[in-house]
C-alpha positions as CSV (number, residue, x, y, z in Angstrom):
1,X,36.6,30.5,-46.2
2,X,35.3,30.1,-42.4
3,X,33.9,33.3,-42.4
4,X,32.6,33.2,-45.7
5,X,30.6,29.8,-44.7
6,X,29.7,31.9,-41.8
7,X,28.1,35.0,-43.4
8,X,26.0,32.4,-45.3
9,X,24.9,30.6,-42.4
10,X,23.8,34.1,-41.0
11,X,21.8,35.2,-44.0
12,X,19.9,32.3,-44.6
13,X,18.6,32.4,-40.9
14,X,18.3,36.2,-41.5
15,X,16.4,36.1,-44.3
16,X,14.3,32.8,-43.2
17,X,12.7,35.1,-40.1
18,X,9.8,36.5,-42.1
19,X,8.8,33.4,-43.7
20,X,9.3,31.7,-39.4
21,X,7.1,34.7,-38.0
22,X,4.1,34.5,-40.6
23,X,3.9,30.6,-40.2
24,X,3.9,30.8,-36.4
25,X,1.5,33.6,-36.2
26,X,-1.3,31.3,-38.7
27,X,-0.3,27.9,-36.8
28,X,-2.4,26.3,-34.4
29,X,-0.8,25.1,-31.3
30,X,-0.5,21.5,-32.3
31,X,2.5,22.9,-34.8
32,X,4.0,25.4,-32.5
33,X,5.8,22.6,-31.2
34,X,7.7,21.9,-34.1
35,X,8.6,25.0,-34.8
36,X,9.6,25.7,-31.1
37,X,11.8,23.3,-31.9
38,X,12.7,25.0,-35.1
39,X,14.1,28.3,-33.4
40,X,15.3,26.8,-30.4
41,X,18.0,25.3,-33.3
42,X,18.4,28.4,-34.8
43,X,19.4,30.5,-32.1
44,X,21.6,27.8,-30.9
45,X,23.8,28.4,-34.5
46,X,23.4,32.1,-33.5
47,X,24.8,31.4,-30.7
48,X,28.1,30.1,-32.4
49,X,28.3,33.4,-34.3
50,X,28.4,35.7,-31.2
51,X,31.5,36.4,-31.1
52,X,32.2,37.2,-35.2
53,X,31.1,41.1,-34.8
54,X,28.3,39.9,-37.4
55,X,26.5,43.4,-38.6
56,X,22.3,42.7,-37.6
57,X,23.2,39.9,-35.1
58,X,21.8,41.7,-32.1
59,X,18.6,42.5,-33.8
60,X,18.4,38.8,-35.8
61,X,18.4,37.3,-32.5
62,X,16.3,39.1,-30.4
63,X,13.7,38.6,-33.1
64,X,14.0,35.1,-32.5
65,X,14.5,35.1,-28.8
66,X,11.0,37.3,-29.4
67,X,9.2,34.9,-31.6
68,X,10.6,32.1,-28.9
69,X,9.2,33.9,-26.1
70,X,5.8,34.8,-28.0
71,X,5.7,30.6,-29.2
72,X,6.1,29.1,-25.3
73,X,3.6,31.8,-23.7
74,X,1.1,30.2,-26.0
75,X,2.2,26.9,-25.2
76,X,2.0,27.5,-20.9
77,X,-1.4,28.8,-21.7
78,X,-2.1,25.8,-23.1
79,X,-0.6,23.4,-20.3
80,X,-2.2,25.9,-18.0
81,X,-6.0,25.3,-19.7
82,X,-5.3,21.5,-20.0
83,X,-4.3,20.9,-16.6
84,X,-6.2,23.6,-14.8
85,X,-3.1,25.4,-13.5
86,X,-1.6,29.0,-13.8
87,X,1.8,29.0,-14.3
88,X,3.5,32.1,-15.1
89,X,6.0,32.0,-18.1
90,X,8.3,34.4,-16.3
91,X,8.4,32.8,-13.7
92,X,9.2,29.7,-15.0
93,X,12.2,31.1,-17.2
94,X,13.5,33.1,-13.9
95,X,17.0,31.1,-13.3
96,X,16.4,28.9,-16.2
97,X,17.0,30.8,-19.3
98,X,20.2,28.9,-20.7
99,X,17.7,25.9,-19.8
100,X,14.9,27.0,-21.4
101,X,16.9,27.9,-24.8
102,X,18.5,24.5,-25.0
103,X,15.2,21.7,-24.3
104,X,12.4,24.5,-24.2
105,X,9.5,25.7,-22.0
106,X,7.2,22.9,-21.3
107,X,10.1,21.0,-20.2
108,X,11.9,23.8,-18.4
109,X,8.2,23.9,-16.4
110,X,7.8,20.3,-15.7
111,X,11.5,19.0,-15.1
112,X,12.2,22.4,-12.7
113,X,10.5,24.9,-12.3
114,X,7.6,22.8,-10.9
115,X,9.7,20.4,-8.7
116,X,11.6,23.3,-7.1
117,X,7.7,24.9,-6.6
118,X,6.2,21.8,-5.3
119,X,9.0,20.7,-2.9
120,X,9.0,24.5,-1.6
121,X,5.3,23.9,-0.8
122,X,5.9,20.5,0.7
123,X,9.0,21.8,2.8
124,X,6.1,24.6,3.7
125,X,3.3,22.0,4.5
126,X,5.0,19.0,5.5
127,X,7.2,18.6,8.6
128,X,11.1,17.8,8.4
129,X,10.1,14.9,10.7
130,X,7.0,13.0,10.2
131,X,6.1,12.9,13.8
132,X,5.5,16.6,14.2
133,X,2.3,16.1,11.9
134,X,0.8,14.9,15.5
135,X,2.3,18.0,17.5
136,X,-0.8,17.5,19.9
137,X,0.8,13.9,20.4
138,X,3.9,15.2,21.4
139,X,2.8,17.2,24.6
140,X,1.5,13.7,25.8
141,X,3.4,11.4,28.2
142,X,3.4,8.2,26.7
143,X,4.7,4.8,27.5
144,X,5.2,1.8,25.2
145,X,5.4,-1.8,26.5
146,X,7.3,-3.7,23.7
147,X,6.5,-7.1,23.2
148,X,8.9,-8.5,20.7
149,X,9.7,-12.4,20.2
150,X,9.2,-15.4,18.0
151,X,6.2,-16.8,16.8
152,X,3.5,-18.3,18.9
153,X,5.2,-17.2,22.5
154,X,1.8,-15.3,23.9
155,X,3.1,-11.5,22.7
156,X,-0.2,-10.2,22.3
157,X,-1.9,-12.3,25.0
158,X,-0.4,-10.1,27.7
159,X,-1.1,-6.9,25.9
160,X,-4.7,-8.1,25.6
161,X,-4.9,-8.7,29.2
162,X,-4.3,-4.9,30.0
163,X,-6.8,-3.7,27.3
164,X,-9.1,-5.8,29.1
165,X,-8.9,-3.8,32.7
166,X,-9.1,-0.4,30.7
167,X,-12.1,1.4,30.6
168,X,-11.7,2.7,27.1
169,X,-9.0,0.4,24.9
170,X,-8.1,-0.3,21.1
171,X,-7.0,-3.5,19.2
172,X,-5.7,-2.6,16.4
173,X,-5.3,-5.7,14.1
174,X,-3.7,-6.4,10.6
175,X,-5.9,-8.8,9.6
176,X,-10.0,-8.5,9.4
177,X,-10.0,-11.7,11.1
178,X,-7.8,-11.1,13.9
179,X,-10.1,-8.1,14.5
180,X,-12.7,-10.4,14.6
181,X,-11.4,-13.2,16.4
182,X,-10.6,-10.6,19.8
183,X,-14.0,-8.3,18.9
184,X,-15.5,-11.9,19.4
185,X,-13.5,-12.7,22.7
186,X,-13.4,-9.7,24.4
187,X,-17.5,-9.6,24.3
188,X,-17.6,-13.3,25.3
189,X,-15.6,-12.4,28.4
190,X,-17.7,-9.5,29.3
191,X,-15.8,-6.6,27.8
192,X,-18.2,-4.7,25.3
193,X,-16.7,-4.3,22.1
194,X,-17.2,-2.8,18.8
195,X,-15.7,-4.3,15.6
196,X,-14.8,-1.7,12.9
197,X,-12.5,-2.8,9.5
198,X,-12.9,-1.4,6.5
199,X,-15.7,-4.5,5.3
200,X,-18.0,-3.9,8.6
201,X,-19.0,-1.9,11.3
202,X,-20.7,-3.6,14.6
203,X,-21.3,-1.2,17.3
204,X,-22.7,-2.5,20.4
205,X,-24.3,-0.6,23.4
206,X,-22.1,0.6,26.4
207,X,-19.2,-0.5,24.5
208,X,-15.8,1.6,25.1
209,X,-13.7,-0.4,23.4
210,X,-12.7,-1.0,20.0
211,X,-11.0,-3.9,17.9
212,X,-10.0,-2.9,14.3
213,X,-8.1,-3.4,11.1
214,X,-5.0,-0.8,11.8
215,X,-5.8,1.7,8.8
216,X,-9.0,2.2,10.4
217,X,-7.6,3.7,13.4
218,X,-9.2,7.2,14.1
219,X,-6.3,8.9,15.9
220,X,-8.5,11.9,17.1
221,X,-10.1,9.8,20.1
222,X,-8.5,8.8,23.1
223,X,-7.7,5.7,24.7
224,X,-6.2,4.0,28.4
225,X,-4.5,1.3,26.8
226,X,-3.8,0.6,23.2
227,X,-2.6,-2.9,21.5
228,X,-0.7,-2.5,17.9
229,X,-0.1,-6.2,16.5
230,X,2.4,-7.2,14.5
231,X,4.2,-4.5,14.2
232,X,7.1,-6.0,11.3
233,X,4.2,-5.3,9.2
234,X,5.7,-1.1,9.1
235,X,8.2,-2.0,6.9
236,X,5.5,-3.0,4.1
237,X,5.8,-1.0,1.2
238,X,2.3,-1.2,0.8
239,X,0.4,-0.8,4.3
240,X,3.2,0.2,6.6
241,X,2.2,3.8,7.0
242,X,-0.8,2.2,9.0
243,X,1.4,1.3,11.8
244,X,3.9,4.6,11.3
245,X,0.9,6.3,12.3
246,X,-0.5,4.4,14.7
247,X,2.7,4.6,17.2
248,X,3.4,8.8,15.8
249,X,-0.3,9.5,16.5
250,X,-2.2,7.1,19.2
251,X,-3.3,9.5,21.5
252,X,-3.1,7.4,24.6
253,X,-1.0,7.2,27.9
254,X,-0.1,3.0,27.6
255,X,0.6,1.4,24.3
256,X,1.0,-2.2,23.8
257,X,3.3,-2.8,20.6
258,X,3.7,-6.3,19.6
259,X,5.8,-8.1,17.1
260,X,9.1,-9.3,15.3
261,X,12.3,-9.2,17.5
262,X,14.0,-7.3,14.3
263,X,12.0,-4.4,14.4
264,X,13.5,-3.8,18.5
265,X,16.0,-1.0,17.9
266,X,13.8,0.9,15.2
267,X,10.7,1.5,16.9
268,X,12.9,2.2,20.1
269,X,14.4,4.8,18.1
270,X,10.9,6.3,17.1
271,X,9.9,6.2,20.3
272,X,12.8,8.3,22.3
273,X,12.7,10.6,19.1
274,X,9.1,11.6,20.0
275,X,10.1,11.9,23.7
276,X,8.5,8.9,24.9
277,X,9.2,6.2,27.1
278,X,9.1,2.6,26.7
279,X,9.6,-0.7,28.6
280,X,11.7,-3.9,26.4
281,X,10.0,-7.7,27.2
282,X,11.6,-10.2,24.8
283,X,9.8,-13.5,24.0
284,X,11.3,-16.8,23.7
285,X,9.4,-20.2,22.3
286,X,8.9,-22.6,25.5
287,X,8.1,-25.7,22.8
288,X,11.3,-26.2,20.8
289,X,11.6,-26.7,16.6
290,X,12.7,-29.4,15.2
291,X,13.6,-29.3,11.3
292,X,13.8,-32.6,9.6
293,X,16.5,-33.6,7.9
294,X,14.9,-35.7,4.9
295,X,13.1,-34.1,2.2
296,X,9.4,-34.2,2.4
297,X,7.7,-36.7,0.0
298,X,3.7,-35.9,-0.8
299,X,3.2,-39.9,0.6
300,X,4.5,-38.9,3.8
301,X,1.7,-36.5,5.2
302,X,0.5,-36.9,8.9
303,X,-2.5,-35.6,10.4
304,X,-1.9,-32.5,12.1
305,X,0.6,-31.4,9.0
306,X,-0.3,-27.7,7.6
307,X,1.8,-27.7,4.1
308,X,2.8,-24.3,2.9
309,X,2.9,-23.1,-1.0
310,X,2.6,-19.5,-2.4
311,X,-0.1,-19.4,-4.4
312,X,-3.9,-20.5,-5.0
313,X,-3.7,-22.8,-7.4
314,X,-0.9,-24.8,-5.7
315,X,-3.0,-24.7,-2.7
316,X,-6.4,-26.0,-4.6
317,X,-3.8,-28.9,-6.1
318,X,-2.7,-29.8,-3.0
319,X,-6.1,-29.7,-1.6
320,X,-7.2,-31.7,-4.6
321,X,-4.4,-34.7,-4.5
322,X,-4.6,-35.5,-0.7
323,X,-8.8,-35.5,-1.5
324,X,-8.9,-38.0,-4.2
325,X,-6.5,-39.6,-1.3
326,X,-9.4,-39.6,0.9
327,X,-7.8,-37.1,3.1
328,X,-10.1,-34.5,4.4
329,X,-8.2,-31.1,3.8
330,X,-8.5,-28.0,5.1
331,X,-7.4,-24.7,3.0
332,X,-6.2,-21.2,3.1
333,X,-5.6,-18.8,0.6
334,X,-5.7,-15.0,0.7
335,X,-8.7,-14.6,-1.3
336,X,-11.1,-16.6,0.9
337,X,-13.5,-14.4,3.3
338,X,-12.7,-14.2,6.4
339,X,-16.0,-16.1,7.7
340,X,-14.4,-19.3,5.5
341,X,-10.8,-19.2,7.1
342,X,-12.3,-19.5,10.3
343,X,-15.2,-22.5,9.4
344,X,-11.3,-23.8,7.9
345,X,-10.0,-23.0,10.9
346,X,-12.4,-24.8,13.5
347,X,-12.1,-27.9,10.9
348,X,-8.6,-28.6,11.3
349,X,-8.6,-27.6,14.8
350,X,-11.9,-29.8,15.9
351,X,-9.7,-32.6,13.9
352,X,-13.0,-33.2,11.0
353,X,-10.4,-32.1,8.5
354,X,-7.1,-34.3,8.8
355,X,-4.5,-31.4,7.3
356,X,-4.1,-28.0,6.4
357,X,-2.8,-26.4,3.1
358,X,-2.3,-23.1,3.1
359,X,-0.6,-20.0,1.8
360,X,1.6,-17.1,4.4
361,X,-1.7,-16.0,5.7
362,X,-1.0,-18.6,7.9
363,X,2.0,-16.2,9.1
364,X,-0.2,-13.8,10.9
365,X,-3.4,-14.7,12.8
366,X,-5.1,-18.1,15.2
367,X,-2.5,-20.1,16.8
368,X,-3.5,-23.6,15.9
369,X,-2.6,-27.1,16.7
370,X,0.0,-28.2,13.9
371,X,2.5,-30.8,14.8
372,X,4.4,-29.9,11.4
373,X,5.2,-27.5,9.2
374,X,6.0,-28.6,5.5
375,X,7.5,-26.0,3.1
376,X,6.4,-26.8,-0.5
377,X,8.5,-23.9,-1.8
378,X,10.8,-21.5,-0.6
379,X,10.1,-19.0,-3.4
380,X,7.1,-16.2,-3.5
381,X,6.1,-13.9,-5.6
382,X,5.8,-10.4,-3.7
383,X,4.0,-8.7,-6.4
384,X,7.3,-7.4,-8.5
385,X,9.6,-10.3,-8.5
386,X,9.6,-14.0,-7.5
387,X,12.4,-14.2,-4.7
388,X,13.1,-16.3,-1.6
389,X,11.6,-16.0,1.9
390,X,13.2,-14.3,3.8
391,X,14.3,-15.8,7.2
392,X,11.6,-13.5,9.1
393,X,9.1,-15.3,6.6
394,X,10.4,-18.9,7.4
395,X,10.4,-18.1,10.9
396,X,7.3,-16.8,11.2
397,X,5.2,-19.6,8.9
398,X,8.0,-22.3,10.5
399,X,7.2,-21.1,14.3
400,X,2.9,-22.0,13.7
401,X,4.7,-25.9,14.3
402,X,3.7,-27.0,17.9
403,X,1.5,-26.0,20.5
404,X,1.7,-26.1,24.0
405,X,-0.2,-28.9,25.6
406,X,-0.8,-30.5,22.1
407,X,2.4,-30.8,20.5
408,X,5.8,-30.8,22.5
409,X,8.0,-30.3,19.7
410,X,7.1,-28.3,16.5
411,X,8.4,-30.2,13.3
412,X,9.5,-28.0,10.3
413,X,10.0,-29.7,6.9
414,X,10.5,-29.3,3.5
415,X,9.9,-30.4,-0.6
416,X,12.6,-31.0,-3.0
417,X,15.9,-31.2,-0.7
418,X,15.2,-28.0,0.3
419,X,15.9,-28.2,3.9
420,X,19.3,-26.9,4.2
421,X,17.9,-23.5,3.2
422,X,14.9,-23.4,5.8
423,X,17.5,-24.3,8.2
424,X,19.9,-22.0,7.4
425,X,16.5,-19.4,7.3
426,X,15.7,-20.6,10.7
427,X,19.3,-20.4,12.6
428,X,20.3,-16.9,10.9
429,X,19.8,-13.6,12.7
430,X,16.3,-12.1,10.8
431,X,17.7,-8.4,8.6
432,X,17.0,-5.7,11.4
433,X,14.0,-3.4,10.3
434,X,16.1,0.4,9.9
435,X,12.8,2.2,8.0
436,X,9.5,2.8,9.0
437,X,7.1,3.7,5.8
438,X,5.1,7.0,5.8
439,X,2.3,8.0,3.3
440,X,1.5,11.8,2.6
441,X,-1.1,13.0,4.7
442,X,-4.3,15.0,3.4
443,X,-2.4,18.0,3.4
444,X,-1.0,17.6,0.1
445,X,-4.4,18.4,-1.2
446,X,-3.3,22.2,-0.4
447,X,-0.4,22.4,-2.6
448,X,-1.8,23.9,-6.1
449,X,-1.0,24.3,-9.4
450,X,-0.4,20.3,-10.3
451,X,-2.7,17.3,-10.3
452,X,-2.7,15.2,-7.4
453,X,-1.0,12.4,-9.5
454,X,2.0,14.7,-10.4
455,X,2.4,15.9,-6.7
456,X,2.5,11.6,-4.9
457,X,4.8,10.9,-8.3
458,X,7.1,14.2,-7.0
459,X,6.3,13.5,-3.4
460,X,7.9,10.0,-3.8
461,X,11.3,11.5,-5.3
462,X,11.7,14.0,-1.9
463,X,14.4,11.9,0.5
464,X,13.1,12.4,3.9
465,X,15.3,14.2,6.3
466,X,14.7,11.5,8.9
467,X,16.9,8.7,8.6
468,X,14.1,6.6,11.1
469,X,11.8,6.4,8.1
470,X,10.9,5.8,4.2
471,X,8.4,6.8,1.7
472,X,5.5,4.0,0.5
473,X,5.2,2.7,-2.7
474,X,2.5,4.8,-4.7
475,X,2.2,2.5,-7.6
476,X,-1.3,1.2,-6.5
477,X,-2.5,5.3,-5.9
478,X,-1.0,5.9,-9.5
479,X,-3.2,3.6,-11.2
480,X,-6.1,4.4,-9.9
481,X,-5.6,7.9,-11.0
482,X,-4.5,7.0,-13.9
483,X,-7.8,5.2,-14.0
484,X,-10.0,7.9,-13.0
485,X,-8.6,10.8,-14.9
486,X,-11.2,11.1,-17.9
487,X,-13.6,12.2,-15.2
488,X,-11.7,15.3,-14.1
489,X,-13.0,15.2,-10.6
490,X,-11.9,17.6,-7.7
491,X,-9.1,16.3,-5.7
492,X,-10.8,15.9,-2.7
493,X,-13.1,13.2,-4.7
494,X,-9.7,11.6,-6.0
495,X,-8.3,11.4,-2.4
496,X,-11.6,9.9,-1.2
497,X,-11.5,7.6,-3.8
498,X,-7.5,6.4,-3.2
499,X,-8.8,5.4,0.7
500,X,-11.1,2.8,-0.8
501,X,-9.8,-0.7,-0.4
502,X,-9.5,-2.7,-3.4
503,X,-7.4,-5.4,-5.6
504,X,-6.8,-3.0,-8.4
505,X,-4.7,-5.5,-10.0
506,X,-7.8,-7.5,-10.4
507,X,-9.5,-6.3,-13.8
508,X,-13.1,-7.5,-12.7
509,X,-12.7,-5.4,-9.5
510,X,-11.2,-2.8,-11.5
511,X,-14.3,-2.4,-13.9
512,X,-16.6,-2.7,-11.1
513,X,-14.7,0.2,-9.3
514,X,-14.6,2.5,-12.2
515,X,-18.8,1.6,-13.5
516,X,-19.4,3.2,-9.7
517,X,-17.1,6.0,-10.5
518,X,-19.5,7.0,-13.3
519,X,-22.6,6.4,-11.2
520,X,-21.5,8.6,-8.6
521,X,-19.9,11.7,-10.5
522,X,-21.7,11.3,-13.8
523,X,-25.0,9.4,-12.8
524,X,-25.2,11.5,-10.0
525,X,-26.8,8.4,-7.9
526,X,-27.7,8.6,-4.5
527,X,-26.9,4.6,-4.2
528,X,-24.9,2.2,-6.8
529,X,-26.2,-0.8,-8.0
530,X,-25.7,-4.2,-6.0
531,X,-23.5,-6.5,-7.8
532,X,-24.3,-9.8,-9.3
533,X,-22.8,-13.2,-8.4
534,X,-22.5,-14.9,-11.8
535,X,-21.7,-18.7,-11.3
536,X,-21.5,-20.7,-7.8
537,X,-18.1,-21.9,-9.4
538,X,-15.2,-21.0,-6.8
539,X,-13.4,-18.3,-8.6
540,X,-16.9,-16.4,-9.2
541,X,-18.0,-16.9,-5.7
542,X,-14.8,-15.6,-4.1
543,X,-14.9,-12.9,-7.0
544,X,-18.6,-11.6,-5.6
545,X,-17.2,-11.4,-1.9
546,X,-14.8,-8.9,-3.2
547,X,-17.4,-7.0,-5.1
548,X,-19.4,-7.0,-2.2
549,X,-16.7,-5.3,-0.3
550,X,-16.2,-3.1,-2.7
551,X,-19.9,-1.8,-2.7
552,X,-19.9,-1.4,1.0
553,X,-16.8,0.4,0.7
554,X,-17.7,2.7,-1.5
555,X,-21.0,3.5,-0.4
556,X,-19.9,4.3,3.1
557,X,-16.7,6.4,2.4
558,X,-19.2,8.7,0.1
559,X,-22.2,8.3,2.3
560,X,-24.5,7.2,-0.2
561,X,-27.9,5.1,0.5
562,X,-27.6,1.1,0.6
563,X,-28.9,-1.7,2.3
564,X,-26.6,-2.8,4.8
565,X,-28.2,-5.7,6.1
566,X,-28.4,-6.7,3.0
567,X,-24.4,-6.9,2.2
568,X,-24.1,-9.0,5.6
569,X,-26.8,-11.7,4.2
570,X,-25.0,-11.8,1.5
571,X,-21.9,-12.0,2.8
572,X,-22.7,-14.7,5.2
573,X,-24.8,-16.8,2.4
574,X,-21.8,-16.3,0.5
575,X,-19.4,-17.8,3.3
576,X,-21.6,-21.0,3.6
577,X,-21.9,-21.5,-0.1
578,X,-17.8,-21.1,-0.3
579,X,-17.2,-23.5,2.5
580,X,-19.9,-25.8,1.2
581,X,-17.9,-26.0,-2.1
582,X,-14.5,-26.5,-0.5
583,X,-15.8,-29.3,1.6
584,X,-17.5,-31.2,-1.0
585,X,-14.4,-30.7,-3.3
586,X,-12.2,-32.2,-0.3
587,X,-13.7,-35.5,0.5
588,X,-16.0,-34.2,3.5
């Protein structure tokens, strides 16, 4: 009876083959798929029957196995015409036939035979270890001065110091403010300076040295002395690549690194790895932190208190109870320009504003005069999850309390009975920094035969050789590709493009990014149009400043014609009409 039921099964796929060649050879490639599918099921009952010395097997199978071969050439063509590669359908079968008969071609050619391609051309292009991408780096003799410590203990103070006796140095800065802040210093005190982020340029004549936001960091110029600030920041998913490169590539005999005490024994280990050497200073607070033990009620405020919250609109209702108080308030938010931060900045510390709210970007940046540090919460949201701080976070925001001179004691305190955390936050031993992140470098532009989205989503699966160091988080890359696909532009536009700084979580940005897209590639402009400030409500304002940005941006990285004067008018109008609004919202 088994071989009977057998025999049928044969003779109905047997005599089914005519009827499956005539329909593939009049379908267009839209139904191939399905029938793909079709003999891929057939042969696999074939294959069942193998061994039953069934007369015609041979030849009923390799008919098949022929129309399945004929079927996926058409469908690689296709692939190759939609995504501008030439894959070969021999080559992608070559090792994967028992593969390529079980889930088919297509996926045969993206879930193997292109990884095992692409990461053969990145073994090819990319090093084992990241810091041979600078092999002109490593025939220098370099030595690092590591300046690692708590909050607020004059790290970068010393550093800054050295740069000044140099005759050709770099500051290379996290922030745009702190850029700004020592590009403003340095040429008060009579070193010439030039300010470069990626929102301005400001060259000044004679100057040799350079303050800059870290990504901006042209690593085929030479320096005497270079300073790289808060270096924590290279285990940021995000931007830590900026300071990865910065310590593989500086080319320069004395760098200044300084930073978190927790990122000591990685950046050691970077630095004997390249064949450097380095000298250790630790840094120890001279004014001592006090947390209080009794919760923080909103009627309790001082003058001189900055309270800490993690978000805008917490800030702005902070900012807006303690006004209708009467109580002149000082704010700081990540959105707010630069130029604002500081005019908040001098308020607080020229005592016309009474207390400071503000978000972390208090973490980094001007050491101010605050006798106490409140903690509204001790939950943030990083962009994927809401979580706790972490103690580097607590110590860093909690180590802002107390300034020599001013204040003797920093206070730290805390809303809703939460001080047994920030003290627990502030007594533990910060998680030691193991990874540094890396980005891909230019060069994966030279690996063919797959967009340039496929290649970061397959360059982000490779585990690095290196133990020292971690890939980035591409998310951000992905979605502006994603973004900009419909255009089908050359990957050397796309990469261009990726190096533009914007919030592309922020839809209005977003739109604005992709209508200059179009200009550029379609329009074929040799400038984009200015944007538009809409309201002088806050949110609109703020919203401009980053449109502004964004124009300057763009029109510099593609070296198109604008009116640069104008964006700094603007920018600077802009700045006084946002600090004019805060102040008038906050009792001034």
């Amino acid at each position: 009876m088994k071989r009977a039921s057998i025999d049928r099964n044969f003779r109905k796929i047997k005599n089914s083959y005519s009827q499956t060649e005539d329909i593939v050879q009049h379908s267009k490639i839209n139904s191939l798929w399905e029938q793909e599918a079709s003999i891929r099921k057939k042969l696999k009952k074939l294959e069942t029957m193998k061994d039953e010395n069934i007369r015609d097997f041979k030849e009923v199978y390799n008919n098949y196995l022929h129309l399945l071969d004929y079927i996926s050439k058409k469908l690689v063509r296709d692939y190759n015409i939609k995504h501008n590669t030439d894959f070969d359908f021999y080559e992608i079968i070559k090792g994967n036939r028992k593969n390529y008969l079980k889930s088919g071609i297509i996926s045969v050619l993206i879930t193997r035979h292109i990884p095992t391609m692409i990461f053969k051309e990145f073994d090819r292009i990319f090093p084992k270890n990241p810091k041979d991408e600078y092999r002109e780096v490593r025939y220098m003799n370099r030595k690092f001065y590591l300046h690692l410590g708590e909050t607020n203990t004059g790290k970068t103070y010393n550093s800054m110091e050295r740069l000044k006796e140099s005759k050709k140095g770099i500051y290379l800065s996290p922030l745009r403010i702190l850029a700004l802040e020592n590009f403003e210093k340095l040429n008060k005190e009579g070193v010439v300076c030039d300010l470069i982020t990626g929102e301005e340029e400001i060259k000044k004549k004679g100057s040799k040295h350079i303050c800059c936001t870290i990504e901006k960091l042209d690593i085929n110029e030479e320096y005497d002395v270079a300073i790289i600030d808060e270096i924590q920041m290279i285990d940021d998913d995000q931007r830590g690549s900026a300071w990865t490169r910065a310590i593989l590539a500086l080319k320069c005999k004395e760098i200044h690194v300084c930073g978190a005490l927790n990122t000591k024994e990685l950046i050691i280990n970077i630095i004997e790895d390249c064949g450097d050497e380095y000298e250790l200073k630790e840094y120890f607070r001279n004014i001592p932190l006090k947390i209080e033990e009794e919760a923080f009620r909103l009627k309790d405020i001082k003058k001189g208190d900055a309270l800490v919250t993690f978000s805008k609109k917490k800030v702005l209702q902070l900012a807006d109870y303690y006004g209708d108080l009467g109580i002149k308030t000082s704010v700081i938010y990540g959105n707010l320009p630069p130029e604002v931060r500081r005019k908040q900045y001098e308020q607080f510390i020229s005592k016309d504003s009474n207390i400071l709210i503000t978000t972390d970007a208090i973490g980094m940046g001007v050491n101010l005069p605050i006798r106490r540090i409140i903690f509204m919460d001790i939950r943030k949201f990083d962009g994927n999850d809401m979580r706790y701080l972490t103690s580097q976070e607590v110590k860093q925001i909690g180590g802002r309390a107390g300034r020599f001179g001013i204040y003797d004691i920093g206070y730290i305190a805390s809303y809703g009975n939460t001080q047994n955390f920030v003290k627990e936050m502030i007594e533990v031993y910060d998680r030691k920094i193991y990874e540094a992140v890396i980005e891909p470098s230019e060069a994966i532009l030279d690996v063919k035969s797959l967009p340039l989205r496929e290649k970061l989503a397959l360059w982000s699966t490779r585990e690095e050789k290196s133990l020292l160091y971690r890939k980035m988080d591409i998310g951000e890359k992905i979605l502006v590709l994603d973004s900009i696909k419909n255009y089908k532009l050359p990957e050397k536009y796309q990469w261009q493009l990726l190096k533009v700084p914007f919030d592309v979580t922020n839809i209005n940005i977003m739109n604005d990014f992709l209508k200059y897209v179009n200009e550029i590639f379609i329009g074929n402009f040799k400038s984009i149009s200015k944007p538009k400030l809409n309201s002088k409500d806050l949110y609109d304002l703020e919203l401009y400043y980053q449109k502004l940005n964004l124009y300057y941006s763009l029109s510099k990285n593609f070296n198109l014609n604008f009116d640069e004067c104008w964006v700094y008018d603007e920018r600077t109008k802009l700045s006084i009409e946002i600090n004019k609004v805060l102040r008038k919202r906050f009792s001034f």
